[in-house]
C-alpha positions in Angstrom: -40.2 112.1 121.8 -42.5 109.7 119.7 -45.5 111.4 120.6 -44.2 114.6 119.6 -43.5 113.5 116.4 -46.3 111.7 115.9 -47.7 115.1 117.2 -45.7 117.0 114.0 -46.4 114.3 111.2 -50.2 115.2 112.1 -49.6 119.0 111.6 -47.8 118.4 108.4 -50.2 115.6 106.6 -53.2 118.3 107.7 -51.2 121.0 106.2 -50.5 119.4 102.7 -54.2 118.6 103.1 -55.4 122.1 103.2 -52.8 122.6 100.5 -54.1 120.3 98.0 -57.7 121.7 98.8 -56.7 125.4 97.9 -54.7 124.2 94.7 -58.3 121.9 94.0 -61.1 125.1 94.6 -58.2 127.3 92.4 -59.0 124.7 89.5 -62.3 125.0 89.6 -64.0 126.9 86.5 -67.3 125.6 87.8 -69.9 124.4 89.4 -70.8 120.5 89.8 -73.3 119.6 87.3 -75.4 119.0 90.0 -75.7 122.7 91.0 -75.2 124.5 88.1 -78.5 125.5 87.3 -79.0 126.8 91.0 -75.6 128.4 91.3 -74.6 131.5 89.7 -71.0 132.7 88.9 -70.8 135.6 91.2 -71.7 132.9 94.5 -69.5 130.2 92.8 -66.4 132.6 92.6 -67.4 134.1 96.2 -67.8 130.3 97.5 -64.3 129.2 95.7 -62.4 133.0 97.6 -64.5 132.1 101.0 -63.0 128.1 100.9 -59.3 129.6 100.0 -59.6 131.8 102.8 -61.1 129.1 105.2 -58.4 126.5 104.3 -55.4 128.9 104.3 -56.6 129.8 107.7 -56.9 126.0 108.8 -53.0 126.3 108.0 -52.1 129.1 110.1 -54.0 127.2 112.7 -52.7 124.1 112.3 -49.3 125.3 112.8 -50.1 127.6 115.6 -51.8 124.3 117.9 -48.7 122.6 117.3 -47.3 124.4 120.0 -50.3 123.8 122.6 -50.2 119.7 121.8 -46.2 119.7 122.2 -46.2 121.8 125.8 -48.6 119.0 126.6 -46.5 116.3 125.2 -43.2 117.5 127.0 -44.9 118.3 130.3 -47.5 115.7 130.5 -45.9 114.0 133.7 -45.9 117.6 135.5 -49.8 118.3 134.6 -50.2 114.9 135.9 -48.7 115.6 139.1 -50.7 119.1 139.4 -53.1 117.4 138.8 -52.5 115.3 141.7 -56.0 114.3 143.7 -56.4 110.9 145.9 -58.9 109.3 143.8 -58.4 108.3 140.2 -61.6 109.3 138.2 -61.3 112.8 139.4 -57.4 112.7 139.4 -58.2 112.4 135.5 -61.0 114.8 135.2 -59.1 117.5 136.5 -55.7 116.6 134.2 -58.1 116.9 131.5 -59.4 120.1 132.9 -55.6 121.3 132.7 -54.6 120.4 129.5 -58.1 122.0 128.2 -57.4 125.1 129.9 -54.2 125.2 127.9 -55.5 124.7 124.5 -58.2 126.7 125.1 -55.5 130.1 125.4 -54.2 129.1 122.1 -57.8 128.1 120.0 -59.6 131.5 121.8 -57.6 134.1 119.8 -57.7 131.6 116.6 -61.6 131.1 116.7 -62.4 134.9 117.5 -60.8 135.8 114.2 -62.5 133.5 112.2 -66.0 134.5 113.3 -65.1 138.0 113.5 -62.6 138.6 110.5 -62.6 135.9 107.8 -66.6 135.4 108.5 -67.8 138.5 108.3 -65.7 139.5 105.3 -67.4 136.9 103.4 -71.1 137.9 104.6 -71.3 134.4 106.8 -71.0 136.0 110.2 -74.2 136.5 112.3 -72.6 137.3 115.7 -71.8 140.5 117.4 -68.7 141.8 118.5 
């Protein structure tokens, strides 16, 4: 049960995070001094809507891999046994194989609409379908 809250308290610290960034690039009137010159305000206000989109997504995400990371959590003795091979180095390969496989159900959806969605609404995406 500690490592699923420990699990949680991560989630929720990397969502205020993202939260505090979005409320940050709202402020923003303009460029860093830095940049100003080489900047103009059309790619500074399409940079600030591409970050609020990128961090609002981050959210979304971080709350759906919660569920990945506590299946892991709870059943971690029961992967272990699947997992179950005579010699130790591959016994822990293959657990980590498992839980990999798991995550990777969840993050393949997630990343797909990134690229293909908040990328290429924003002009960044250079990937086909």
């Amino acid at each position: 049960t500690l490592g699923i809250l420990l699990i949680v308290i991560e989630a929720i610290f990397e969502i205020y995070l993202h939260l505090r960034q979005i409320r940050f690039t709202r402020n923003l009137t303009t460029p860093s001094k830095t940049y100003n010159s080489e900047i103009t305000k059309e790619s500074f206000e399409k940079s600030k809507s591409y970050q609020i989109a990128v961090s609002r997504f981050e959210i979304v995400k971080c709350a759906v891999l919660v569920l990945p990371n506590i299946i892991s959590a709870l059943f971690i003795f029961q992967i272990w046994k699947i997992s179950n091979i005579r010699f130790e180095f591959l016994h822990s390969i293959f657990f980590v194989f498992i839980h990999n496989a798991i995550e990777y159900v969840f993050r393949l959806p997630i990343n797909y609409y990134k690229t293909f969605v908040i990328e290429k609404e924003f002009g960044f995406n250079k990937s086909t379908r």
